[in-house]
C-alpha positions in Angstrom: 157.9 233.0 141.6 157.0 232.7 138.0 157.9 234.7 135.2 156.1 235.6 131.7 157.8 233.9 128.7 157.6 237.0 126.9 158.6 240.2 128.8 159.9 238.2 132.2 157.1 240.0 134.6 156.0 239.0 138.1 152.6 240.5 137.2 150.8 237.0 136.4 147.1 236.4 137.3 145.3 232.9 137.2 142.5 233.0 134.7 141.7 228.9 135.0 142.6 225.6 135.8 146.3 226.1 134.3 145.5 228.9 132.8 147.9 232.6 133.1 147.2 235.8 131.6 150.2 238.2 131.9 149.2 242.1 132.8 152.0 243.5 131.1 152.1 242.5 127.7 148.8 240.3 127.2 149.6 237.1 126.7 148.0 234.2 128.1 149.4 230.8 128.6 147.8 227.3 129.6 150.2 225.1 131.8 151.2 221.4 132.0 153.0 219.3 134.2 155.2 222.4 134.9 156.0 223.1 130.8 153.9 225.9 128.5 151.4 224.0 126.9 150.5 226.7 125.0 150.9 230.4 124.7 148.6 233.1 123.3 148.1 236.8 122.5 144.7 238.2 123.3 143.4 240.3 120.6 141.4 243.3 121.5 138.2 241.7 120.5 139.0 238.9 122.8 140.0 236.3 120.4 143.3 234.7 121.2 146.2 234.0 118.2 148.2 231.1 119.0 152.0 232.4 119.8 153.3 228.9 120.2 155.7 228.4 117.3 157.6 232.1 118.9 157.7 230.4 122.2 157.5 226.6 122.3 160.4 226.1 120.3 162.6 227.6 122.8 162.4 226.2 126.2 159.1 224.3 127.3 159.7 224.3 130.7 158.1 227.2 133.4 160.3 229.5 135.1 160.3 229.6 138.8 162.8 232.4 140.5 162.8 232.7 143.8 
């Protein structure tokens, strides 16, 4: 099952064609070939700020946990 990159939650919802939007702390993330392609906050006027350079440095690759 997959995991948010930021605060490790099950509580993921699909949003688009490779697109996540975590429920718990409000990120949203685009997908690629099974690696974060990119990962941002949504403000509360619905813009999104790009998060990538806290989380893309790290490890690309999605987590799956059974």
């Amino acid at each position: 099952m997959l995991r948010c990159p930021n605060c490790n939650s099950h509580d993921l919802g699909k949003v688009g064609t490779n697109q996540l939007y975590c429920w718990q702390c409000f990120i949203e993330m685009t997908t690629e070939n099974d690696k974060i392609a990119s990962v941002y906050q949504v403000e509360e006027d619905g813009s999104l700020t790009s998060l990538n350079d806290l989380f893309l440095e790290e490890s690309s690759h999605v987590q799956y946990f059974d």
